[in-house]
C-alpha positions in Angstrom: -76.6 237.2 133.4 -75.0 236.5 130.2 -72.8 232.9 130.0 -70.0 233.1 127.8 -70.2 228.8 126.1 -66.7 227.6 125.2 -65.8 227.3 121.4 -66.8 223.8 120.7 -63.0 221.7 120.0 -62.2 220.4 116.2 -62.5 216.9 116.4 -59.6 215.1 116.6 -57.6 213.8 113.4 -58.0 210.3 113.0 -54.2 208.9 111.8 -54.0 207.4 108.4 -52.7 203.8 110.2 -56.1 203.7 111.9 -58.1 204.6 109.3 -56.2 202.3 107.2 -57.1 199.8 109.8 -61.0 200.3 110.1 -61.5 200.1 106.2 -59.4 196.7 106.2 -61.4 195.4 109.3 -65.0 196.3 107.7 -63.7 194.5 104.5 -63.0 191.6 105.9 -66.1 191.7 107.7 -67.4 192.0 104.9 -65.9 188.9 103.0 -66.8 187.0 106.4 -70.4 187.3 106.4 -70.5 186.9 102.4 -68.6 184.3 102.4 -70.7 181.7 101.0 -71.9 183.6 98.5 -68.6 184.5 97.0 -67.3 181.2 97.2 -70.4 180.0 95.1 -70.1 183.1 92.3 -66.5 182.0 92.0 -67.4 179.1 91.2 -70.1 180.1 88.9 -67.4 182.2 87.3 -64.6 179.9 86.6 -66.3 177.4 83.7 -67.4 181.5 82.0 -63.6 182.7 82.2 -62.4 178.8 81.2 -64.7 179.1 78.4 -63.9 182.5 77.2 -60.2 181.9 77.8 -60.0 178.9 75.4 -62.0 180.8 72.5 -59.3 183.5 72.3 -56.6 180.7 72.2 -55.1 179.0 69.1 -56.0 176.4 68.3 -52.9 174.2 69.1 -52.8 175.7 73.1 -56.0 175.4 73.5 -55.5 171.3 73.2 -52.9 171.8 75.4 -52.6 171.7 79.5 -52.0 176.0 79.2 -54.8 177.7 81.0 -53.9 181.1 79.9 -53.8 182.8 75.9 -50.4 183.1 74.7 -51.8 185.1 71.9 -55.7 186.6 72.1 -57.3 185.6 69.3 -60.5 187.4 69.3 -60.6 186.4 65.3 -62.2 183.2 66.7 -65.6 184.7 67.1 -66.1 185.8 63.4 -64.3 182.4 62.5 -67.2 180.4 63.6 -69.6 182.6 61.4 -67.8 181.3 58.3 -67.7 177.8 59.7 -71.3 177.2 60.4 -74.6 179.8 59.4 -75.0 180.3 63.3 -76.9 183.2 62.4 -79.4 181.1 61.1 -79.7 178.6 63.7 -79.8 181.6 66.3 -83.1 182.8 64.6 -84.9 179.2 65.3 -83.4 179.2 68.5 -84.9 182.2 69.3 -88.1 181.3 66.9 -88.3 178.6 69.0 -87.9 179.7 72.5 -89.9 183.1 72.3 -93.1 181.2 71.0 -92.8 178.7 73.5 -92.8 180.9 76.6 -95.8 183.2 75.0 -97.4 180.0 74.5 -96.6 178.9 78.4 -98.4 182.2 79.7 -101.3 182.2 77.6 -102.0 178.8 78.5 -100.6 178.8 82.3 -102.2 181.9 83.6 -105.6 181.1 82.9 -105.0 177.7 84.6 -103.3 178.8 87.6 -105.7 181.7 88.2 -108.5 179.0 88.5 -106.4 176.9 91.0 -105.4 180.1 93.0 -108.6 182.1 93.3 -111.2 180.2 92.3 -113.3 177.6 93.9 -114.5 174.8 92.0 -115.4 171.2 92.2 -112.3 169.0 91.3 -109.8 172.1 92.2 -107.7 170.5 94.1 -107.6 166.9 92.3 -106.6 169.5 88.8 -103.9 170.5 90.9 -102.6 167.1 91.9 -102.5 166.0 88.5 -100.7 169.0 87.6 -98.0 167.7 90.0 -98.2 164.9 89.0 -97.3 166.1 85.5 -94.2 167.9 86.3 -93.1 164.4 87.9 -93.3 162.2 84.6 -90.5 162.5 82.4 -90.7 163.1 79.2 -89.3 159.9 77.4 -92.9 158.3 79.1 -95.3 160.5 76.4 -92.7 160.8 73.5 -93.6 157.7 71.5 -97.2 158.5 71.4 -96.9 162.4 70.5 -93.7 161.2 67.9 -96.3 159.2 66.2 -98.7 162.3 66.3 -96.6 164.6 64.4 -95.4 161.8 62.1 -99.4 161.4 61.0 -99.7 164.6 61.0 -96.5 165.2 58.5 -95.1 168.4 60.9 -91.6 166.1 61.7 -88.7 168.1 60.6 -90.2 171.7 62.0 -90.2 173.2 64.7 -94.3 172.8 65.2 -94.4 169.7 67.7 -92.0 171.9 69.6 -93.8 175.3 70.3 -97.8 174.3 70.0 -97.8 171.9 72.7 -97.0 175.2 75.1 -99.5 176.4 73.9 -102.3 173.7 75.9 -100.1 172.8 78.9 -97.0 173.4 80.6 -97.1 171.8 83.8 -94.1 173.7 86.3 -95.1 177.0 84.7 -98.6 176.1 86.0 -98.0 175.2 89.8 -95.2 178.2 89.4 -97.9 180.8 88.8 -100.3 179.6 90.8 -98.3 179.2 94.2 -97.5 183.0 93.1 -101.1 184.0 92.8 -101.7 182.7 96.3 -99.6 185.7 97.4 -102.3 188.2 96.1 -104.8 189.4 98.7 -108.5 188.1 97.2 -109.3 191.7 98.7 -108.0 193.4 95.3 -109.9 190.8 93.1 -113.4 191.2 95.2 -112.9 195.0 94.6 -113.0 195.1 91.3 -116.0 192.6 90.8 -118.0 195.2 93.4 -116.8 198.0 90.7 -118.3 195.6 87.8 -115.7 193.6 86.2 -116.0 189.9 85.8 -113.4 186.9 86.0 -111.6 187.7 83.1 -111.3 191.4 83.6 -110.4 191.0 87.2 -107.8 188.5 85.9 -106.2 190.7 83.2 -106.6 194.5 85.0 -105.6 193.7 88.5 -104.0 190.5 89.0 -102.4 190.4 86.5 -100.0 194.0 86.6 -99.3 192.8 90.6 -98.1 189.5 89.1 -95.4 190.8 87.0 -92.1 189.0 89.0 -94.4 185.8 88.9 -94.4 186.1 85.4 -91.0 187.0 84.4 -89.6 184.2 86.6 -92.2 181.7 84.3 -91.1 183.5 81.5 -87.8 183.4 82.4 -87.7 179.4 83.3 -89.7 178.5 79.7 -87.1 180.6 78.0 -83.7 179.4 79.1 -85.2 175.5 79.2 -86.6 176.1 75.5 -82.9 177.3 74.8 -80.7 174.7 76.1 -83.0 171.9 75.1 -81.3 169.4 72.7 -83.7 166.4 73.2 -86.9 167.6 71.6 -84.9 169.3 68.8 -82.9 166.3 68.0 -86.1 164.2 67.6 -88.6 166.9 66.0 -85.9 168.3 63.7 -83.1 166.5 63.2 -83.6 165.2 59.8 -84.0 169.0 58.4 -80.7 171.0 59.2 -82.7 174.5 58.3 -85.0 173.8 61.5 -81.7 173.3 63.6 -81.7 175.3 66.9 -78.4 176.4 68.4 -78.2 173.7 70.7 -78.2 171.3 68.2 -76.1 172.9 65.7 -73.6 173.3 68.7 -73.2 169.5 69.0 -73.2 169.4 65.3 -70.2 172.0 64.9 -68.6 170.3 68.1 -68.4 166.9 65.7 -67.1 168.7 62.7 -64.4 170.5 64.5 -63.6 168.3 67.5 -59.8 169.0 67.2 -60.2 173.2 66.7 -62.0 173.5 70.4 -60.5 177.4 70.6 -63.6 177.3 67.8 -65.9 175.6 69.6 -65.4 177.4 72.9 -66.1 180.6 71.0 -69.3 179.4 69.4 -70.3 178.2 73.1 -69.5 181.4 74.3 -71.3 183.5 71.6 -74.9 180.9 72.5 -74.4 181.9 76.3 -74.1 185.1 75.7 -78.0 185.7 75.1 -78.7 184.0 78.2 -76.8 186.1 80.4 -77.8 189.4 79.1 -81.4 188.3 79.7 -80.5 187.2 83.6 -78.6 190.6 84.0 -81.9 192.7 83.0 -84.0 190.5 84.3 -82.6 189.7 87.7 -84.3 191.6 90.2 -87.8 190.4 88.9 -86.6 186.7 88.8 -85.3 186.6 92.3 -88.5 188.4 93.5 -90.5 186.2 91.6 -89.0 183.5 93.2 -88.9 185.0 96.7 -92.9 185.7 96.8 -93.7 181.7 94.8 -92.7 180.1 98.1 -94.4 181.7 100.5 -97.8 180.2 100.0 -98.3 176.7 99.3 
C-alpha cells in the first residue's frame, strides 16, 4: 500500500514591519550587552578625533571655542615638516625605541626562563628583587647612573638610553616569566629526552609557543621607549641631533604655542606610528596579556 505525503507548505512570509522589528531588537541587544565597552572606545576616540580635528583647522579657529573645521586644512601636516626636521627626530625615536625593546628580550628571556622553569637556589629571592625593581622609581637610581655616563663622556647620545636594556628591564622580566609558567614543563622535558640542552630547549620550543608573551613585552618596551620624555630630556637634551620625537614635540609646542592647528598636526603625525603598530599587533597583545595572568 502506497501513501500519497502531502506537498510540504512554503513557509510563511515574514512582513517587512517584523523583520524590521527583530533586526532593531537584536541591535539593541546588541548595544546592551556591549555597552561598557563602547562607552569606553568612545571615550578613547574623542581626544583622537579632537586632535585630528584641530590639525586641519586654521590657525585662528583652532584658538577658538569652535570644535568643528570651517576650512580642512590638511596643508598642516607638510607644514610642520618645514617647521621642524621631524623626519630626523622620527629616526632617533625609532633608533631609540627599536634597540631598546631588542635589548629588553635578549636580556629578559634568558632571565625569566630561569625563574619560570628552572630550579635553583636563590630563585625565588631573584624574583622578589625583581619586584622589587619594577617598584623603585626611577628618579631614586638617576643621580648615580647621570654621573656614570658623565665619566664616561656618552651625555648628549642616545647610549645611556638603549644599553641599559640591554642588562635588565625589570616589568619585561616578571612579564615573561608569569607567561612562561603557562607552558607545560612536558614540552621542555621532551626535547631534553631527544638531546637538546637548556639553551636549545629555550630557543626551539619555548620559545615559538611564547610568541604573544613576547609581542606583548615587545610591545610594552616599544610604546614606553616612545613616549618617554624624562630620560631623553636628561641624556640628550644638550645635543638637539639626538632629539627623540617626544622631546622635539615639547620643543616645537614652545616655539609655536600660538599656531596649535600646527602642533595638533605634528602630535597627530607622532601617534600615528603607535596606532598602526596596536592595529597589527592586537590580537597577539591581548592574547599575550590574557595567558600572563593565569599563573602567578
Amino acid at each position: 500500500m502506497t501513501t500519497i505525503s502531502a506537498p510540504a507548505r512554503p513557509p510563511a512570509s515574514v512582513p517587512p514591519r517584523v523583520q524590521f522589528k527583530r533586526q532593531w531588537d537584536k541591535r539593541l541587544g546588541f548595544i546592551a550587552t556591549h555597552a561598557i565597552g563602547i562607552a569606553l572606545g568612545v571615550i578613547f576616540v574623542l581626544p583622537l578625533l579632537f586632535v585630528f580635528l584641530t590639525a586641519v583647522m586654521k590657525s585662528d579657529q583652532a584658538m577658538s571655542s569652535s570644535l568643528w573645521p570651517t576650512e580642512w586644512h590638511f596643508e598642516n601636516f607638510v607644514e610642520v615638516f618645514r617647521r621642524a626636521p621631524l623626519l630626523e627626530y622620527f629616526g632617533n625615536s625609532l633608533l631609540y625605541s627599536s634597540l631598546a625593546t631588542v635589548g629588553a628580550l635578549v636580556s629578559a628571556i634568558p632571565a625569566a626562563y630561569g625563574l619560570a622553569k628552572l630550579r635553583w637556589r636563590g630563585q625565588n629571592l631573584f624574583f622578589m628583587l625583581t619586584v622589587a625593581a619594577m617598584m623603585l622609581p626611577p628618579q631614586v637610581t638617576i643621580v648615580p647612573l647621570y654621573d656614570l655616563w658623565v665619566r664616561l663622556g656618552l651625555t648628549g647620545t642616545l647610549v645611556p638610553l638603549i644599553v641599559p636594556y640591554f642588562f635588565f628591564d625589570a616589568f619585561s622580566i616578571f612579564l615573561l616569566r608569569q607567561f612562561f609558567l603557562t607552558i607545560p614543563k612536558d614540552y621542555l622535558e621532551a626535547a631534553k629526552i631527544d638531546g637538546c640542552n637548556e639553551f636549545q630547549a629555550m630557543l626551539r620550543v619555548l620559545l615559538p609557543m611564547a610568541k604573544p608573551g613576547i609581542a606583548a613585552t615587545a610591545m610594552f618596551c616599544f610604546l614606553f621607549t616612545w613616549n618617554d620624555y624624562f630620560g631623553p630630556l636628561l641624556y640628550t637634551g644638550e645635543n638637539q641631533d639626538n632629539w627623540p620625537l617626544s622631546l622635539a614635540i615639547a620643543s616645537f609646542r614652545g616655539m609655536h604655542h600660538v599656531e596649535w592647528n600646527l602642533t595638533m598636526a605634528a602630535t597627530a603625525l607622532i601617534m600615528a606610528p603607535v596606532i598602526v603598530l596596536f592595529v597589527f599587533a592586537q590580537k597577539s597583545f591581548v592574547k599575550g596579556i590574557t595567558f600572563t595572568g593565569v599563573k602567578g
